[in-house]
C-alpha positions in Angstrom: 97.2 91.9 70.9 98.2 88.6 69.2 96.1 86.6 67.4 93.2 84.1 69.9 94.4 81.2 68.2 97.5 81.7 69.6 96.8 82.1 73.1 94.3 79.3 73.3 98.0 77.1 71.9 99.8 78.9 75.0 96.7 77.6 77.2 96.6 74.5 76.0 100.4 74.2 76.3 100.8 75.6 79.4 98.0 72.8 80.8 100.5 70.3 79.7 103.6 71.9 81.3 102.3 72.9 85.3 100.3 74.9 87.3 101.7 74.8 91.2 100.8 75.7 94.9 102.1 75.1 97.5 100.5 75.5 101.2 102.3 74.3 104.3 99.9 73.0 106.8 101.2 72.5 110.2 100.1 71.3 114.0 102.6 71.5 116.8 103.0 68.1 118.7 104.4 70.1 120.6 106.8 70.9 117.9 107.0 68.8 115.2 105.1 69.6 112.1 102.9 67.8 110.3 101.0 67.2 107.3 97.1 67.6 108.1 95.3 68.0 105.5 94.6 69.8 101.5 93.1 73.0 101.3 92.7 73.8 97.9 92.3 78.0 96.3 94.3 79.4 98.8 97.4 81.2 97.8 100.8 79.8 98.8 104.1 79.0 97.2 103.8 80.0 93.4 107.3 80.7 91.7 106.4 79.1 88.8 107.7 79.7 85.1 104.4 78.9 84.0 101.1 78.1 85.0 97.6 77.7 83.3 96.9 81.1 83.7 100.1 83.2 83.3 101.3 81.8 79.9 98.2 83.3 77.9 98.8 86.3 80.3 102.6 86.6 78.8 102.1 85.7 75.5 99.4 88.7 74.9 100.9 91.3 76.7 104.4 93.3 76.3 106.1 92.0 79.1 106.6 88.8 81.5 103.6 87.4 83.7 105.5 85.7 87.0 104.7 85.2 90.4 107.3 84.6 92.5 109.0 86.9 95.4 110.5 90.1 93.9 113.0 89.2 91.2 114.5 85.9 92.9 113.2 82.9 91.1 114.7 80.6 94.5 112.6 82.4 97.0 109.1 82.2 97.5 106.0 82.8 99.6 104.7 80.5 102.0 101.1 80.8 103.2 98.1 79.0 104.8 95.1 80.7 106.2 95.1 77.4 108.4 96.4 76.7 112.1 100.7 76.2 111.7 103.2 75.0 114.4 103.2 77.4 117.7 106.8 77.1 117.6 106.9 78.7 113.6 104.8 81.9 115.2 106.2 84.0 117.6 104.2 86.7 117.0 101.0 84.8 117.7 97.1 85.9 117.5 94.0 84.1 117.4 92.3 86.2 114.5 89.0 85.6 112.0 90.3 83.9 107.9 89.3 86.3 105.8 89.2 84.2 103.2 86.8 81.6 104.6 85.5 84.5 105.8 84.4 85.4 102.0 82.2 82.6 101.8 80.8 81.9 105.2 81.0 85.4 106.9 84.1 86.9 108.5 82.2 86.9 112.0 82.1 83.3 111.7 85.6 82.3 110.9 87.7 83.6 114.8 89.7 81.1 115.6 92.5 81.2 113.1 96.0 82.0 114.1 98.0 85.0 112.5 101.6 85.4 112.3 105.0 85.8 110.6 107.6 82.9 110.5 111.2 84.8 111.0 114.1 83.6 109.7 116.0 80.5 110.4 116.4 77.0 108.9 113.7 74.9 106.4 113.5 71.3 105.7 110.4 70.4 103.5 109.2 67.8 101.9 105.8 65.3 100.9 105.1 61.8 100.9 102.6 60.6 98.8 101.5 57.6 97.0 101.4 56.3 93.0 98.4 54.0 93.4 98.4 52.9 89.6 101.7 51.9 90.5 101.4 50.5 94.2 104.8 52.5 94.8 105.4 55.3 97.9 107.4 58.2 96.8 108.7 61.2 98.2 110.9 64.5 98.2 112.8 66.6 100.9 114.9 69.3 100.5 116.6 72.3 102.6 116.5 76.0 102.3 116.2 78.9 104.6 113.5 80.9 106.0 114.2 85.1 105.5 113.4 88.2 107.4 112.8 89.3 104.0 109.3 92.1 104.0 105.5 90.1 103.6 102.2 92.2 104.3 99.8 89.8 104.4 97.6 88.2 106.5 97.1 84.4 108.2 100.4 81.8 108.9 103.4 83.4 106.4 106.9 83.7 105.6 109.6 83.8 102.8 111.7 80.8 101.9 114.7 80.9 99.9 115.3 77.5 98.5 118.4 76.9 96.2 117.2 75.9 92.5 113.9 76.3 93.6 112.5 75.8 90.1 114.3 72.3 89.7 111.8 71.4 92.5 109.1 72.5 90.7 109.8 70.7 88.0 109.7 67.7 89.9 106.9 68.1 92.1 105.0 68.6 88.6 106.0 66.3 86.6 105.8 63.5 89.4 102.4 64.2 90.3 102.6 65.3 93.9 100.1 67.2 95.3 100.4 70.9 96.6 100.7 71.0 99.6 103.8 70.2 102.0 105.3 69.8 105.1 107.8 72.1 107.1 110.2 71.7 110.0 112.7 74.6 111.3 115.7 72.2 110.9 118.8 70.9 108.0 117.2 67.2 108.2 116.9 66.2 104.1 119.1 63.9 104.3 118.4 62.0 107.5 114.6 62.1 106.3 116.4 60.5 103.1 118.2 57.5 104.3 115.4 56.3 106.5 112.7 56.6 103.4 114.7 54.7 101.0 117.1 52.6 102.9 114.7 51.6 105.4 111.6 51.8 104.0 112.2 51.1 100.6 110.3 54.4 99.5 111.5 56.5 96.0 113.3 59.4 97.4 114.3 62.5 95.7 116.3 64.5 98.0 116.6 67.9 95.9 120.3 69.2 98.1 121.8 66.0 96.6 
């Protein structure tokens, strides 16, 4: 096992590099999604390189400490125990949150919706504000939803976004918060000319 002083550098290190979640929260008017609300300790989107916790992980055992979706660092998992679109869920139920259910009883969570996302097209993205700043920025981007296999519970599916990480990256080192929005459509860059042109926002559009 390497030395403590070492891992409490990689800590400290990996505090100033990021730590990342995402969670897509969605509400189907009837089918547009969006943004509702945080919901912070819930397990989403986490591809990333490193994190507060995996980079003492790594640096004291033999081997790499990632969590991501099998070996492809562009795809990733994305999960809310929360309510998502109608239209994302096919497969539909009205179930109990087990996680909620951890704290407050499982008996007294029913009303949750279960189901699996299949595959078809993604545009995400979050709008947020730099207060200290008095600016409005943003990101979008495009990927794809897969068929690929998830055994889990609560609103899910697998996205495979092209230079995923590159996102990261800028989701991190901007600020934004964790959590995003999600439409099953190519739209980036539409979303993109009316944020900037019109409305005078800083855009990243991550397919450009």
């Amino acid at each position: 096992m390497r030395s403590v002083p070492r891992a409490l550098g990689a800590l400290l290190a990996a505090v100033a590099t990021f730590y990342f979640v995402f969670c897509a929260v969605l509400v189907d008017t009837p089918n547009r999604a969006l943004y509702v609300g945080p919901y912070s300790g819930i397990v989403a989107l986490r591809p990333a390189r490193r994190s507060l916790h995996l980079e003492p992980l790594h640096l004291n055992s033999a081997g790499p400490a990632q969590v991501r979706y099998a070996d492809d660092d562009d795809k990733c998992v994305l999960f809310h125990c929360g309510n998502w679109a109608k239209s994302f869920l096919p497969d539909i139920k009205i179930a109990n949150a087990p996680i909620l259910g951890s704290i407050l009883g499982v008996e007294n969570t029913y009303g949750a919706l279960d189901g699996r996302t299949p595959a078809g097209p993604l545009t995400y993205g979050r709008i947020t504000t730099a207060d200290a700043e008095g600016r409005i920025r943003c990101y979008v981007g495009e990927g794809e939803l897969t068929n690929d296999e998830l055994k889990t519970f609560g609103n899910r599916a697998v996205a495979k976004v092209p230079n995923l990480q590159k996102v990261l990256h800028h989701v991190c080192e901007k600020g934004f918060e964790h959590h995003v929005v999600m439409t099953q459509s190519h739209s980036a860059a539409n979303l993109a000319e009316a944020f900037g042109n019109y409305l005078g926002w800083e855009v990243h559009n991550h397919n450009d």
